[in-house]
N, C-alpha and C positions, 0 to 999 in steps of 0.2 A: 389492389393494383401492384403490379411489379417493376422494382424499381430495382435493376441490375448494377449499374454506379453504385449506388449504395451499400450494396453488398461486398462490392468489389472494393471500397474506400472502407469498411468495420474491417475485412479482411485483410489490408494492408496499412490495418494501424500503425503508426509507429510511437513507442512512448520515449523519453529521455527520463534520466534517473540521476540523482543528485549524485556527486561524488563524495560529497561531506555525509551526508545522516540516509545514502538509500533511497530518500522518496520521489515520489513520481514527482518531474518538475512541471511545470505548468506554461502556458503562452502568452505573453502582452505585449502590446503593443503601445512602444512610447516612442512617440511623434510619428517617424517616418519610417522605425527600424521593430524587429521584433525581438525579444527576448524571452529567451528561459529562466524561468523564477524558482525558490523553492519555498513553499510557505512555511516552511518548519522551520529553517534557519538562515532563511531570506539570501542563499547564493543565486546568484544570477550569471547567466551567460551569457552573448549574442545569439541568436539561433540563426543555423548554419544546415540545412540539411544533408544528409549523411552524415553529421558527426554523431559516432556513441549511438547510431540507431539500432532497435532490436524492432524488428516484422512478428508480428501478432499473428498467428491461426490458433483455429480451433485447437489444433494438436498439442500447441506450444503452451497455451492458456493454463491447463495444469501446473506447469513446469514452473511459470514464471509464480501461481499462488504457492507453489513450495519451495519457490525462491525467497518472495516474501516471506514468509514464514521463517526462515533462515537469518532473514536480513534481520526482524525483529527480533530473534534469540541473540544476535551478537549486538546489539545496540545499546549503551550503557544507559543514558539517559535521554532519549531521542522519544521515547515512549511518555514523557512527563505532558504531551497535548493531552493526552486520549483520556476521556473521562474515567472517574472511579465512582464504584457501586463499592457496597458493603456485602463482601461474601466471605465465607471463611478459607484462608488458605491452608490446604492441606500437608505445610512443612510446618509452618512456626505458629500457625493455628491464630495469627491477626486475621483481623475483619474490615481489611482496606485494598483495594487491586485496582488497578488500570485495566479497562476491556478494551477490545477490539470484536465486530461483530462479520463473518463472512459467509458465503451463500456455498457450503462446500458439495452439498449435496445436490438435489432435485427441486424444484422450485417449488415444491408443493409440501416439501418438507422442512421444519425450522433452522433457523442462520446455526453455526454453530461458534460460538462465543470463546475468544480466546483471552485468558485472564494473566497477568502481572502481578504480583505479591509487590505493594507498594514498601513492607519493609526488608523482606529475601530476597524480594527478585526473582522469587519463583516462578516459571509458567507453568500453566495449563491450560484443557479448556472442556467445554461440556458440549454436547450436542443436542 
């Protein structure tokens, strides 16, 4: 079945983005009023719309994962959520990272893993 609204509301997403640490803020709803949260380092706004809004397409969708991408190279400690695996880092050769997992490619092909040097601070990542 086709459901044209729909298409039309994923197409004019809009996201809000924390001003403190970067991340995407989130929506709740307490009592009668709505607010933007940020679960990383708990800022909160009123939610207001038009403010600070960026409109989503297809087009744009790259742009903002290499924005991301960006946001997390300049973040000093804002990455301490994200789990750590044991891989070896290819500067200072510890066996500790924080990952991040994204779908950069095709969907039939594997996420491609972006790693943290928990003692450098190195990144990288594998595909």
């Amino acid at each position: 079945m086709f459901y044209p609204n729909l298409r039309r509301t994923q197409a004019n997403s809009v996201i809000h983005f924390c001003p403190n640490c970067e991340k995407i803020l989130r929506k709740k709803r307490n009592s009668d009023t709505i607010v933007l949260f940020c679960p990383i380092c708990n800022y909160t706004e009123p939610y207001t719309k038009g403010k600070r809004e960026k409109k989503i397409s297809k087009k744009t969708e790259k742009k903002i994962i290499d924005n991301k991408t960006r946001i997390v190279e300049g973040e000093s400690d804002a990455h301490q959520h994200l789990p750590t695996t044991k891989v070896e880092c290819p500067e200072c050769h510890e066996w500790l990272a924080y990952y991040e997992q994204y779908q950069t490619r095709s969907a039939d092909e594997p996420a491609t893993t972006f790693y943290t040097c928990c003692s450098c601070k190195h990144k990288w990542r594998e595909y």
